[in-house]
VOPAGU-2260 file (C-alpha; in pm, 1 decimal, decimal comma):
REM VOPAGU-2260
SITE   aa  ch    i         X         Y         Z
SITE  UNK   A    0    6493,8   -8258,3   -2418,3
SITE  UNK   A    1    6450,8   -8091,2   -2726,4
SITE  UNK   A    2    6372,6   -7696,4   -2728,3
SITE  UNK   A    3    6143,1   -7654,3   -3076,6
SITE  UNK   A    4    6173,0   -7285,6   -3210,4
SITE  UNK   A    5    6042,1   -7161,7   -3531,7
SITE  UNK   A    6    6192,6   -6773,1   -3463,5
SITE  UNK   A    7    6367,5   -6668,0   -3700,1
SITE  UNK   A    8    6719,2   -6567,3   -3469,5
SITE  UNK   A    9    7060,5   -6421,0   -3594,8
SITE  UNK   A   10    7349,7   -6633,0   -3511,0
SITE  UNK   A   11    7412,8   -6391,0   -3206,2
SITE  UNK   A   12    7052,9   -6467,5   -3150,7
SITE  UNK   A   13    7080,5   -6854,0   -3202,7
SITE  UNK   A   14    7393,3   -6872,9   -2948,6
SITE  UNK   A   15    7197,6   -6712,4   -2718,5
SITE  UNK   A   16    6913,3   -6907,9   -2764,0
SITE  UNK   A   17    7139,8   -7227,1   -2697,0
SITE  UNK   A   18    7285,3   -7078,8   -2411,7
SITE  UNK   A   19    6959,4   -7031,3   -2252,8
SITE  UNK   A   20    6834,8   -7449,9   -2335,3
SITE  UNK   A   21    7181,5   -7511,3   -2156,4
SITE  UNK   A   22    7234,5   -7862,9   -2209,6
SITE  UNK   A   23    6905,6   -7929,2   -2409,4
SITE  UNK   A   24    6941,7   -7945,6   -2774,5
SITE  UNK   A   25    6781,9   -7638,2   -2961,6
SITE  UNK   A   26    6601,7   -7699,9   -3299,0
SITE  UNK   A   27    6583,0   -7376,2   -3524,7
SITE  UNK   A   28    6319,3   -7438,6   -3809,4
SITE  UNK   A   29    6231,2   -7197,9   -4116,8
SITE  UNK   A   30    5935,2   -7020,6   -3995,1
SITE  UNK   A   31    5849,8   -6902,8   -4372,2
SITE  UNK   A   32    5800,0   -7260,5   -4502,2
SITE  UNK   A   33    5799,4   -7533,6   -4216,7
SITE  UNK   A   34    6011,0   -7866,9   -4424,0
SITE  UNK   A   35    5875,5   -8228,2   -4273,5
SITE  UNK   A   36    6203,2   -8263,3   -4148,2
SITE  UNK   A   37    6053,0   -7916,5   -3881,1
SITE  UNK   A   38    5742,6   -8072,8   -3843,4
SITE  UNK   A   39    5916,2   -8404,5   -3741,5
SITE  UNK   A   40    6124,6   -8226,6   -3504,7
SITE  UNK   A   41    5825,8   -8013,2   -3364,0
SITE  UNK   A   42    5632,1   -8359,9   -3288,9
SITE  UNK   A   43    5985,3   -8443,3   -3077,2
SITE  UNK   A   44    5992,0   -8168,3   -2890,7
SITE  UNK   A   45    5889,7   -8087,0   -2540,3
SITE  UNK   A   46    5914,2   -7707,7   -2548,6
SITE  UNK   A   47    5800,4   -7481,5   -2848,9
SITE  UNK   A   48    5896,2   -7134,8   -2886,2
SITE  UNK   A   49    5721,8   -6909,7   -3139,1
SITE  UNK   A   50    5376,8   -6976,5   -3323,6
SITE  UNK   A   51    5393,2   -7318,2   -3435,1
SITE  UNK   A   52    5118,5   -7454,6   -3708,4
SITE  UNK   A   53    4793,8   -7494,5   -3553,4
SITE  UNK   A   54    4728,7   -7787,2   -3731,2
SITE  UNK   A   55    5016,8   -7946,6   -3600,1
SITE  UNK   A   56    4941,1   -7931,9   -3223,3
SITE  UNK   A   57    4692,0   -8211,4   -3209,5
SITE  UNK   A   58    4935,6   -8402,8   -3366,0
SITE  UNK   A   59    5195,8   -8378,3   -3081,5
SITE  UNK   A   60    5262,4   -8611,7   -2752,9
SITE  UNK   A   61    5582,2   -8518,2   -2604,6
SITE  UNK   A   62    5525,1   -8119,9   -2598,7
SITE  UNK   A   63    5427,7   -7978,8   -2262,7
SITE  UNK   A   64    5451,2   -7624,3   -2279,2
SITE  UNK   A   65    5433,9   -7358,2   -2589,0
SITE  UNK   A   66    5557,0   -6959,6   -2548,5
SITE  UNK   A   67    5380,9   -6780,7   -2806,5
SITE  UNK   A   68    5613,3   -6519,3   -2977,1
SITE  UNK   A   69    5282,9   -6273,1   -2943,0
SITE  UNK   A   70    4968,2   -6168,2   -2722,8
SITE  UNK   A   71    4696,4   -6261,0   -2975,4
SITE  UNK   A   72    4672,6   -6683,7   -3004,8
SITE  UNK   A   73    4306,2   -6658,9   -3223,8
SITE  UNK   A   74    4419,9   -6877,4   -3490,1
SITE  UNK   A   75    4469,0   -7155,2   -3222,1
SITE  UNK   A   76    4144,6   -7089,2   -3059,3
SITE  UNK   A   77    3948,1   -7311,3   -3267,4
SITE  UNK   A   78    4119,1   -7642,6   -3112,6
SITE  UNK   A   79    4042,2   -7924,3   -2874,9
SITE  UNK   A   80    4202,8   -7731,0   -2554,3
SITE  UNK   A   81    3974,1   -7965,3   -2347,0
SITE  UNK   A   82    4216,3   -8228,0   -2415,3
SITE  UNK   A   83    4478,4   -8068,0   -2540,5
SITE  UNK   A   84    4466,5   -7832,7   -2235,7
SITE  UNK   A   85    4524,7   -8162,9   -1995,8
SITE  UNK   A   86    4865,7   -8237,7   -2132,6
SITE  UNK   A   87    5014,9   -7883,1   -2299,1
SITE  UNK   A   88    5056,3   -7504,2   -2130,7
SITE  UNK   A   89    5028,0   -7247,1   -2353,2
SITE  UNK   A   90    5193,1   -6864,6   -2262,7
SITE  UNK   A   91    5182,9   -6564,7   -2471,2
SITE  UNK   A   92    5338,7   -6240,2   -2426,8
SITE  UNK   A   93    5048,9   -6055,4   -2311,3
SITE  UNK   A   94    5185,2   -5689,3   -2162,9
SITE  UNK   A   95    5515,2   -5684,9   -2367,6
SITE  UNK   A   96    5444,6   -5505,0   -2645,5
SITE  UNK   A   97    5213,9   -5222,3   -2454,2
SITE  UNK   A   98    5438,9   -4953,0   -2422,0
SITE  UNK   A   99    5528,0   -4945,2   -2795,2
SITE  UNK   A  100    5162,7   -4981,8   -2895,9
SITE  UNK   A  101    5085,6   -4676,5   -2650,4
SITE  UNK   A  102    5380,8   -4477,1   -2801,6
SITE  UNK   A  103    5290,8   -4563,6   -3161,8
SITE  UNK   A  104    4843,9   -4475,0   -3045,3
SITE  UNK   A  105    5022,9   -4137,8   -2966,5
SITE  UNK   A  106    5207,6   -4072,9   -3249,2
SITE  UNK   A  107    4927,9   -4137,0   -3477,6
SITE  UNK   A  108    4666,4   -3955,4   -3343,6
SITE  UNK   A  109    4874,8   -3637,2   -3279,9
SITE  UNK   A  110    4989,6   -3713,9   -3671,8
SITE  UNK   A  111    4616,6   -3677,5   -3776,3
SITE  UNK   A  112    4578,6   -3389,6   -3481,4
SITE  UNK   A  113    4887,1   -3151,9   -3612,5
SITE  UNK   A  114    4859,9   -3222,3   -3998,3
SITE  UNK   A  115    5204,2   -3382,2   -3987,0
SITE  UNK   A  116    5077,0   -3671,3   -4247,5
SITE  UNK   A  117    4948,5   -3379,9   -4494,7
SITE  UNK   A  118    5274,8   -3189,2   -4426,5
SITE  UNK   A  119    5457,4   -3512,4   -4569,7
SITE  UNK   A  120    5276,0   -3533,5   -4843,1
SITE  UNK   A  121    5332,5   -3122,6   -4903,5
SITE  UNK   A  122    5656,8   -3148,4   -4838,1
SITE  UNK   A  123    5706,0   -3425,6   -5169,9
SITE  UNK   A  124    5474,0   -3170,2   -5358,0
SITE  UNK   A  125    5722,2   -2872,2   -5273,2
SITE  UNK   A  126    5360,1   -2710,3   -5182,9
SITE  UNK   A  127    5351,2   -2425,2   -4910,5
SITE  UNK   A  128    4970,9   -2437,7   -4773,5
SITE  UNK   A  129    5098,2   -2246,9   -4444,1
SITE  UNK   A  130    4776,5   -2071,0   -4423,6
SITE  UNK   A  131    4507,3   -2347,4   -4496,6
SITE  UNK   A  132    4620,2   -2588,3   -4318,4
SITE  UNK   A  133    4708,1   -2432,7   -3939,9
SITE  UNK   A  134    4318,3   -2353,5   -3949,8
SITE  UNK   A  135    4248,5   -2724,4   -3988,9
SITE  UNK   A  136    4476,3   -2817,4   -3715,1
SITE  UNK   A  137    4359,3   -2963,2   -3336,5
SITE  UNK   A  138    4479,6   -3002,6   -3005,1
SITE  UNK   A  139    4450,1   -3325,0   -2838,2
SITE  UNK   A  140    4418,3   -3120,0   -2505,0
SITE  UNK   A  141    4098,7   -3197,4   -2349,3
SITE  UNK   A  142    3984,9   -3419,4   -2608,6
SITE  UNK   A  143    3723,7   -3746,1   -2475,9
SITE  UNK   A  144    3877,7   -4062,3   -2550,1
SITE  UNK   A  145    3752,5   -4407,0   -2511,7
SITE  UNK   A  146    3970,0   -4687,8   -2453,3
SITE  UNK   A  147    3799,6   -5000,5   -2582,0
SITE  UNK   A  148    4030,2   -5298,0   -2390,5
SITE  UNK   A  149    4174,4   -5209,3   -2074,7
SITE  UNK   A  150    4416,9   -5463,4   -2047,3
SITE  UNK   A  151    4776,1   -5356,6   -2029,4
SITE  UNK   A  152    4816,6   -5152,4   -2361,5
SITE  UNK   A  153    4481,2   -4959,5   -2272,5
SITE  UNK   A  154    4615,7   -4890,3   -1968,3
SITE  UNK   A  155    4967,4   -4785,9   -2102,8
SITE  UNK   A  156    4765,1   -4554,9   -2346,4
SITE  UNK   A  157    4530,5   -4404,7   -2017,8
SITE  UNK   A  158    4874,0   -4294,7   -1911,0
SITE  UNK   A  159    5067,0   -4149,9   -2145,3
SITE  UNK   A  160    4720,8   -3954,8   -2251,7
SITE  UNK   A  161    4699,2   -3849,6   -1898,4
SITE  UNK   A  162    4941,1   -3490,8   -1966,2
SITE  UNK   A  163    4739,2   -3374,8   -2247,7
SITE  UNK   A  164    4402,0   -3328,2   -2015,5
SITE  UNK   A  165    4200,3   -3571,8   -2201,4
SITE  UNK   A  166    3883,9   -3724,8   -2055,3
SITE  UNK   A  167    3965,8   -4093,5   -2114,0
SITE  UNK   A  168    3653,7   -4309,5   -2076,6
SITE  UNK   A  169    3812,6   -4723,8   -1993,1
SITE  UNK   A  170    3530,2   -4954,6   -2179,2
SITE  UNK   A  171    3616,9   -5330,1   -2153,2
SITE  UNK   A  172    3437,2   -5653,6   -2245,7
SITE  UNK   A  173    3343,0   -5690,7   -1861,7
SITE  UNK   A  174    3383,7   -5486,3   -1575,4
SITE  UNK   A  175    3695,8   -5517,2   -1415,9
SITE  UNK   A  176    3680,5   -5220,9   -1182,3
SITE  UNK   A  177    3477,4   -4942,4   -1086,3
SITE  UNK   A  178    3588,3   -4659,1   -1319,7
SITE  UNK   A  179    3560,0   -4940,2   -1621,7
SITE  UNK   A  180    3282,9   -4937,9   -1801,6
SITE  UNK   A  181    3123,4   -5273,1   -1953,8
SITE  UNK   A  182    3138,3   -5262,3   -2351,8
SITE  UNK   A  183    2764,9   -5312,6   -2310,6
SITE  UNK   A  184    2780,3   -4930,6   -2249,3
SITE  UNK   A  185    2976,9   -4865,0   -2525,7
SITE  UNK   A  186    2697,2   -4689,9   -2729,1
SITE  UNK   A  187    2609,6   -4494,7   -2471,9
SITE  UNK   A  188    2972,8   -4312,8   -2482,7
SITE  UNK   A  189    3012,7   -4344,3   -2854,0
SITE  UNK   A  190    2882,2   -4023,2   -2953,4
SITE  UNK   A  191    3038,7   -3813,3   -2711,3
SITE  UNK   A  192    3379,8   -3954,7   -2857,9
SITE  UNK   A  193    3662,0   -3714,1   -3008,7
SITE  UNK   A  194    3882,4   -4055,1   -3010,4
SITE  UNK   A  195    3772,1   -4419,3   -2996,0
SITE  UNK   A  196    4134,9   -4641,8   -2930,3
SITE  UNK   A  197    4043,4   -5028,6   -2991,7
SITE  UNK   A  198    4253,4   -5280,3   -2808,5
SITE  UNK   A  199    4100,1   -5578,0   -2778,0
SITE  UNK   A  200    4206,2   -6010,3   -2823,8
SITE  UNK   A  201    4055,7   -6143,6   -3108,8
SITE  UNK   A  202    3761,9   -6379,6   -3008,6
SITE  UNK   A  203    3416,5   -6483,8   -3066,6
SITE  UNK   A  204    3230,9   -6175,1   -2855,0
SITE  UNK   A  205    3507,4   -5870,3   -3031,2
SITE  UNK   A  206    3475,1   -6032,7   -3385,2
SITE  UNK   A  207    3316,5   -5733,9   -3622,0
SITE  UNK   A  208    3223,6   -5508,4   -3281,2
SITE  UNK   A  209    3254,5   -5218,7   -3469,3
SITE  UNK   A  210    3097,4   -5230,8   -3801,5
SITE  UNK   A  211    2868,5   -4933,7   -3983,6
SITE  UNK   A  212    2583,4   -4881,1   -3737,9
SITE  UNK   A  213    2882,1   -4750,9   -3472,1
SITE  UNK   A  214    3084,7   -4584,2   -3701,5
SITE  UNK   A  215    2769,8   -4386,4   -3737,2
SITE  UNK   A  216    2789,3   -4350,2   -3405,4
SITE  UNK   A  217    3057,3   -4115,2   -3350,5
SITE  UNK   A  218    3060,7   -3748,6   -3410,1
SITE  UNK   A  219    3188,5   -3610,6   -3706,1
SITE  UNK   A  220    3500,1   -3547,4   -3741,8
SITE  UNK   A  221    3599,2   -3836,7   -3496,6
SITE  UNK   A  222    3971,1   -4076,8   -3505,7
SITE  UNK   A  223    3934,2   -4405,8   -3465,7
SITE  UNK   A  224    4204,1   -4634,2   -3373,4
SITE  UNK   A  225    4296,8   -5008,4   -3376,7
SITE  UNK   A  226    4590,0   -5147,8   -3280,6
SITE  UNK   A  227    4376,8   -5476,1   -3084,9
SITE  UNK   A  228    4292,9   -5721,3   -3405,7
SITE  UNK   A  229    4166,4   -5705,7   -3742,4
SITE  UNK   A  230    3879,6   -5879,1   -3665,5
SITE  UNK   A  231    3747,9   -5594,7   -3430,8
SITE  UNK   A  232    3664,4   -5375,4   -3762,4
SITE  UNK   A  233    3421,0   -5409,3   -4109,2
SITE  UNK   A  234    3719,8   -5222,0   -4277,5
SITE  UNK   A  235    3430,7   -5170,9   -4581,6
SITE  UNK   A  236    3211,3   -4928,4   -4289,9
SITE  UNK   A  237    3562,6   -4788,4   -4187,1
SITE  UNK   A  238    3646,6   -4728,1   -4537,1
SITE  UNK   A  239    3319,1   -4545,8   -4607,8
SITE  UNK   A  240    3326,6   -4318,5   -4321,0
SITE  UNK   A  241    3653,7   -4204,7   -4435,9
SITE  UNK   A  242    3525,6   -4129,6   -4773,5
SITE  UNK   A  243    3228,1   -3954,6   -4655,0
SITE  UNK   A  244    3463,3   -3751,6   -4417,7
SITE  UNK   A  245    3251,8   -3846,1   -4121,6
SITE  UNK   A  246    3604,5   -3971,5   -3944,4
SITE  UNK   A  247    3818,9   -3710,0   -3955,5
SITE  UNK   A  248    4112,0   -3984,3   -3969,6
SITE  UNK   A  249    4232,4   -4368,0   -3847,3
SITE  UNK   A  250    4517,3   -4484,3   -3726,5
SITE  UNK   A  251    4479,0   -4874,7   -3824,4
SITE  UNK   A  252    4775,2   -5099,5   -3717,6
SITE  UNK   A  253    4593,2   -5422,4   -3761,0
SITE  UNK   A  254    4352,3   -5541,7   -4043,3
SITE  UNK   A  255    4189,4   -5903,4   -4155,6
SITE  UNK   A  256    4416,0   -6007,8   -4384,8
SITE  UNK   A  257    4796,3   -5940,4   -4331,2
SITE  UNK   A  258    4957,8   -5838,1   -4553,9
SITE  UNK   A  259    4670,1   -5622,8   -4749,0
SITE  UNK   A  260    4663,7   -5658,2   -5110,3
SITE  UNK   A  261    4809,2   -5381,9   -5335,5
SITE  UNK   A  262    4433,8   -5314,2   -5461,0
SITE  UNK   A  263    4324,9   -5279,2   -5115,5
SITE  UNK   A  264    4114,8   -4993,2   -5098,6
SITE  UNK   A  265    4271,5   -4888,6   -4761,2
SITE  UNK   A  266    4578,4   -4792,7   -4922,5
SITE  UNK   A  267    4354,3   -4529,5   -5086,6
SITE  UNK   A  268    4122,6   -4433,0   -4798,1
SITE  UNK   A  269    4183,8   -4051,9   -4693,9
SITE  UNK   A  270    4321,8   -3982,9   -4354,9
SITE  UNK   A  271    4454,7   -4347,3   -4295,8
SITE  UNK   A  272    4759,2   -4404,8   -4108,4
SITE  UNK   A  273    4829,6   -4765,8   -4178,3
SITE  UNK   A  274    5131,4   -4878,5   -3921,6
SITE  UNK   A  275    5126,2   -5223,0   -4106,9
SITE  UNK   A  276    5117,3   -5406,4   -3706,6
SITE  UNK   A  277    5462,1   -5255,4   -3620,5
SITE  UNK   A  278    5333,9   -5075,4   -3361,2
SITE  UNK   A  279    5482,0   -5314,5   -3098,0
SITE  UNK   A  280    5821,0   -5318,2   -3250,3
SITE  UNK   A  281    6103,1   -5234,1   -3119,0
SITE  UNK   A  282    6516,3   -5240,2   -3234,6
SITE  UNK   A  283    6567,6   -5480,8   -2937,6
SITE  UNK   A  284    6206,3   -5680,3   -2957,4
SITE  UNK   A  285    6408,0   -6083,7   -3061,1
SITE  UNK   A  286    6644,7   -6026,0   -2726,5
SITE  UNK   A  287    6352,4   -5899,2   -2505,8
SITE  UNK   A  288    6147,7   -6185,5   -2618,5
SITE  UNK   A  289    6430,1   -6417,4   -2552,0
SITE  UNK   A  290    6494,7   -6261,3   -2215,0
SITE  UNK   A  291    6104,4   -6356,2   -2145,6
SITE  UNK   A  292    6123,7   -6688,6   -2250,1
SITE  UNK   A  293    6485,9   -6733,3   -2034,6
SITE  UNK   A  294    6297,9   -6650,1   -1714,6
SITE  UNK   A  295    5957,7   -6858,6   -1827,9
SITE  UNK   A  296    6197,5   -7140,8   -1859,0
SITE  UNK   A  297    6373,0   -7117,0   -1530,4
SITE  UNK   A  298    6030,3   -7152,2   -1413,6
SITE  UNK   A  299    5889,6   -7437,8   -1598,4
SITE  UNK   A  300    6242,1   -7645,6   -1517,7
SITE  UNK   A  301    6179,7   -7548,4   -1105,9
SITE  UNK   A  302    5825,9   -7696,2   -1201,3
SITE  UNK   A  303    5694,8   -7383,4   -1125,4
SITE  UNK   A  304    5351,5   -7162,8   -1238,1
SITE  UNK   A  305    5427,9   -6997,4   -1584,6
SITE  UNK   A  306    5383,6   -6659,5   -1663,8
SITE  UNK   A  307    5103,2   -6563,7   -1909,0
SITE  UNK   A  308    4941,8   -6842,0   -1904,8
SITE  UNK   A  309    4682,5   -6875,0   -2179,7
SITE  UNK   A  310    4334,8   -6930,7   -2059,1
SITE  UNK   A  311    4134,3   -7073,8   -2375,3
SITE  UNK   A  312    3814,9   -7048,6   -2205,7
SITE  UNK   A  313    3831,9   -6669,1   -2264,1
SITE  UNK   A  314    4067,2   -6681,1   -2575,1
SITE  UNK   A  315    4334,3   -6480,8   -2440,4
């Protein structure tokens, strides 16, 4: 059996890696520019870790099961999975990255909160604005927060939000529970919103859900945040209602296009925090993911159910 991987391992990494196939033989391809010789070696392969082409996937006969190397899987969404969903399991790593993501929500709203990005920028200046700027500062005690996407990163967020007193309203794309609202009530909450955290899959019902007419919306002097997808946001409305100073900040770890150009104008929009999607990184993220794939394995050998299994009816 051949175990397909287009990670891009250290050789500490790639000896554990063939460790874990055991006896199968492991094929490492260049996930920057896929050769034929990959591609000829994917369409071999029964197992495929990482995010393979899209285009190639059709193409395949012999692969049965695919771990993502991430939670999102949009670019894939636009395939066959009616047949190709009879012959090949997807899994992604839906949860893993949620306490990160929380930690890194945190960190950049109480950056925006407490001044510490203007501080930075002080600090380079060698300018003392003691005076002007502790009247400008916030406390995220008691502030209302919704969480749009209560999957496992909203939740994580709920939680860690929980000690600072906020009022966290859970909005998700259906009702999963009682105290979750349906995002068809979103507008109803919007305006009563110090914080609005977006963390939402990428599919056909969250593409562009928050364009001008909500930014509007939200009170002045609101924070949005998106660490979900790209596609959630029209970064041009974002961009204006940081320029009007109707947002008091964003904290925006995703856009549309990764990487943004260097004449984006969200490098230049005030009060952006732009985490450039590390927020679920971690020193230790290639040997956790490896460690999930080792035990998704185990199962798929005892011809067991897989974890995270990808349901394309829902795109997630």
């Amino acid at each position: 059996m051949i175990v397909y991987t287009n990670i891009e391992f250290n050789d500490s990494q790639r000896q554990h890696m063939r460790e874990v196939a055991d006896e199968d033989v492991v094929y490492f391809a260049d996930p920057e520019n896929p050769s034929l010789q990959d591609k000829d070696a994917f369409l071999k392969a029964e197992i495929a870790l990482g995010n393979c082409a899209p285009e190639w996937l059709p193409l395949t006969r012999g692969l049965r099961w695919m771990q993502f190397d991430s939670v999102g899987v949009g670019e894939y969404t636009h395939l066959n999975w009616d047949e190709l969903g009879t012959r090949l399991t997807c899994t992604n790593l839906r949860g893993f990255f949620a306490m990160p993501v929380a930690e890194t929500v945190l960190g950049g709203i109480l950056t925006l909160y407490r001044g510490l990005d203007r501080l930075l920028k002080l600090r380079a200046d060698r300018s003392w604005k003691k005076l002007e700027l502790r009247s400008q500062l916030r406390s995220l005690s008691e502030a209302k927060v919704i969480i749009l996407g209560y999957g496992a990163t909203g939740k994580k967020v709920h939680s860690l939000l929980g000690p600072f007193g906020c009022t966290v309203i859970p909005v998700d794309k259906s009702e999963r529970a009682p105290d979750v609202e349906g995002v068809n009530e979103l507008d109803r909450f919007l305006p009563l919103a110090d914080i609005v955290v977006a963390a939402l899959p990428d599919t056909p019902k969250t593409r562009g859900l928050f364009g001008e007419q909500r930014f509007v919306m939200l009170k002045k002097g609101a924070i949005f945040v998106n660490v979900g997808r790209g596609s959630l946001v029209d970064e041009a409305a974002l961009i204006n209602a940081l320029s009007s100073g109707h947002l008091r900040g964003a904290v925006i770890d995703v856009t549309r296009e990764e990487p943004i150009s260097p004449n984006h104008p969200l490098w230049d929009a005030p009060n952006a925090v732009l985490t450039q999607h590390t927020a679920g990184g971690t020193f230790d993220e290639l040997e956790r993911k490896l460690q999930f794939f080792e035990q998704n394995l185990s199962r798929y050998r005892r011809g067991d159910a897989l974890e995270n299994v990808v349901n394309w009816k829902r795109g997630y």
